[in-house]
C-alpha positions as CSV (number, residue, x, y, z in Angstrom):
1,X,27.0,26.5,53.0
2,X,25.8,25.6,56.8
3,X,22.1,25.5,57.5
4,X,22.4,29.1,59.6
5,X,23.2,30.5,56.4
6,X,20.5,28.8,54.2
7,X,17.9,30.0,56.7
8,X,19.1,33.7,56.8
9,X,19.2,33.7,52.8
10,X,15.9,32.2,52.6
11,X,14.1,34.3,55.3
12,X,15.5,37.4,54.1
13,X,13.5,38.9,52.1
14,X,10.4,38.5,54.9
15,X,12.6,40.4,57.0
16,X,12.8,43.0,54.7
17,X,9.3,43.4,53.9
18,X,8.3,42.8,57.7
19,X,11.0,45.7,58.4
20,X,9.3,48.0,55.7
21,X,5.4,46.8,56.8
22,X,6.4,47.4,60.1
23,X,8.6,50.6,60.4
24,X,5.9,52.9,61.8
25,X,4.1,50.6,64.3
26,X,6.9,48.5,65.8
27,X,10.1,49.5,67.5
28,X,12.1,46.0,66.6
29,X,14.9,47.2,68.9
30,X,12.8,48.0,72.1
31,X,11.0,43.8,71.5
32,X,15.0,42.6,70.6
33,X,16.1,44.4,73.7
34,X,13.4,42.9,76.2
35,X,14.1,39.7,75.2
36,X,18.3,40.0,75.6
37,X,17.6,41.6,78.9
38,X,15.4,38.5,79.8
39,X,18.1,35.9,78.9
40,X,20.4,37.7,80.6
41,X,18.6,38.3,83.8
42,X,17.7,34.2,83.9
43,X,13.8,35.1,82.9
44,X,13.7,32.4,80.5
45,X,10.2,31.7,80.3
46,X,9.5,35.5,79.7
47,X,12.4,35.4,77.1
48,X,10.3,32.5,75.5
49,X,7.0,34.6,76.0
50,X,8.6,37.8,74.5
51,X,10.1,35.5,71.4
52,X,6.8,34.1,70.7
53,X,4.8,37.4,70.6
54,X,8.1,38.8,68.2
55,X,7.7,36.3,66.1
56,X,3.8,36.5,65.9
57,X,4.4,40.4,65.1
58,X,6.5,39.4,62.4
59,X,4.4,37.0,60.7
60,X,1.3,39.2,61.3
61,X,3.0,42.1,58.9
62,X,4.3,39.2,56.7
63,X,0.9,38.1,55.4
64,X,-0.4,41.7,55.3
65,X,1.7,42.2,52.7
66,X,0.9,39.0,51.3
């Protein structure tokens, strides 16, 4: 099994309590569409910015439901 598929396996079930934590208060979509349209515009330090602050968001509804 590659390492791209350990990761997803093992981060999994965060995503899916981050998903259900997070449902009503985030629009995952709108934060994975800024960030596309970042890279793809050559905005990488805003790309890097907007990854960072997902990422935070996501950890922050992790250890709620902690």
């Amino acid at each position: 099994m590659c390492f791209s598929s350990q990761l997803y396996d093992q981060t999994y079930r965060f995503r899916q309590l981050a998903a259900q934590a997070a449902y009503k208060r985030r629009n995952e979509l709108d934060e994975h569409r800024a960030i596309f349209d970042a890279v793809m515009s050559g905005r990488l330090d805003d790309a890097r910015t907007l990854l960072a602050e997902h990422y935070r968001r996501a950890a922050r509804v992790v250890e709620l439901k902690s």
